[in-house]
C-alpha positions as CSV (number, residue, x, y, z in Angstrom):
1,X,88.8,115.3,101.4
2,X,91.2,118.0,100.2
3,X,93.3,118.1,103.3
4,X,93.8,114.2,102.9
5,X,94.7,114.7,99.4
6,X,97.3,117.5,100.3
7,X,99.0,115.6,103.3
8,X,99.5,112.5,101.4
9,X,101.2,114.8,98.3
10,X,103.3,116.8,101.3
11,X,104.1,113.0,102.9
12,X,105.1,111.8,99.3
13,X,107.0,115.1,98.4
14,X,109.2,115.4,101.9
15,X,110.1,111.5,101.5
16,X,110.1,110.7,97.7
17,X,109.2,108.3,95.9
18,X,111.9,105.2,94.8
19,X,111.5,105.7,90.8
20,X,113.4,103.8,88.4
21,X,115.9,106.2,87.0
22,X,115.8,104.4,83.8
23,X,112.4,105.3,83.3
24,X,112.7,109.2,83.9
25,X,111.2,110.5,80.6
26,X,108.2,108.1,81.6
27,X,107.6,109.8,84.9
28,X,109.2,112.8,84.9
29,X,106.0,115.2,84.5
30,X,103.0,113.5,86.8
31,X,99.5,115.1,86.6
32,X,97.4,114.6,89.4
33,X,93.5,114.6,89.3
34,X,91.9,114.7,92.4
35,X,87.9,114.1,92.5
36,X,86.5,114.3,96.2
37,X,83.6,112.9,95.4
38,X,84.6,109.2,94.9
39,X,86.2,109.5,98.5
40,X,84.8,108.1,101.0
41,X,85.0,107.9,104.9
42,X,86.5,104.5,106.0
């Protein structure tokens, strides 16, 4: 669960992510919270 959480932060960090520059001070500090144990193996 962790590594799966980690590659898709990598994926999402090396491509981006199209924001709205008019909305900067909305998104501009993003807190993750990852809980493994609501994951589940598809």
């Amino acid at each position: 669960a962790y590594e799966a959480a980690r590659r898709a932060l990598i994926r999402c960090g090396a491509r981006g992510y199209n924001l709205p520059v008019d909305k900067f001070a909305q998104w501009q500090d993003v807190e993750i919270t990852f809980n493994p144990e609501r994951m589940r193996i598809k």
